[in-house]
Structure formats: structure tokens, C-alpha cells
N, C-alpha and C positions, 0 to 999 in steps of 0.2 A: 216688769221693766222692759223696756222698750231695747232691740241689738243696739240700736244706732246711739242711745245716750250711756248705756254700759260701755262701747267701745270709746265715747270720749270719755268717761269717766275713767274707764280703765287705763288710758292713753294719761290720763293730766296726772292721775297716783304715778303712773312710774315713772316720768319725767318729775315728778317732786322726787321721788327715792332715789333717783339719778344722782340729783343734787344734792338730797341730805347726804347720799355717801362721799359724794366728792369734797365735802366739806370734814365729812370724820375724822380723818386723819390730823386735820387740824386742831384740832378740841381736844381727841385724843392722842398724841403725841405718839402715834405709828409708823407702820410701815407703810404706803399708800397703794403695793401692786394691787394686791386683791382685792380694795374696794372701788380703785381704778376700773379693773377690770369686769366686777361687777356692775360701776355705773355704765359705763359702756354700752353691756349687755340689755341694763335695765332701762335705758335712752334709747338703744334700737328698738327695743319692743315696745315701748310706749308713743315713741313716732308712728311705728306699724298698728298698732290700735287706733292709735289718732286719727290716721286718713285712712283707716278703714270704715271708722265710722262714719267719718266724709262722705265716702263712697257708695254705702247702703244708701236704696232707693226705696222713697216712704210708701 
């Protein structure tokens, strides 16, 4: 597989997991720091795979 379609690929997964967790808490009637905190985490890194994959040149 090719860096440049792994890093969008890898980029578009964690920006969905971003969002399935920012939603969890709703469904599941919790607390919301920690998966706050993880989507967060999991939205910054998947931006940074995003335009990194941008950035490789073919």
C-alpha cells in the first residue's frame, strides 16, 4: 500500500473515532471527561495523518 493513501486512510479512521466517542457518552449515559479527552487526542492525530498524507510527494 501506497504512505500517501495509508495516511489518508489513517487520518479519515480517527477522525470517525473522534466522533464515535464524542457521541458515547450519549448512548451510554456517562461521564464524558475521558472520552472527551480521548477524542481530542484521537482528532489531533488524525488531522496530522490527514495532511501529511497531503504533503507526500508521488
Amino acid at each position: 500500500m501506497d504512505r500517501k493513501i495509508f495516511d489518508f486512510a489513517a487520518g479519515i479512521v480517527l477522525i470517525l473515532f473522534s466522533l464515535a466517542l464524542l457521541t458515547m457518552p450519549v448512548f451510554l449515559n456517562m461521564d464524558a471527561f475521558i472520552p472527551l479527552i480521548l477524542s481530542l487526542v484521537s482528532f489531533i492525530l488524525g488531522v496530522g495523518f490527514f495532511f501529511m498524507g497531503h504533503d507526500e510527494k508521488e
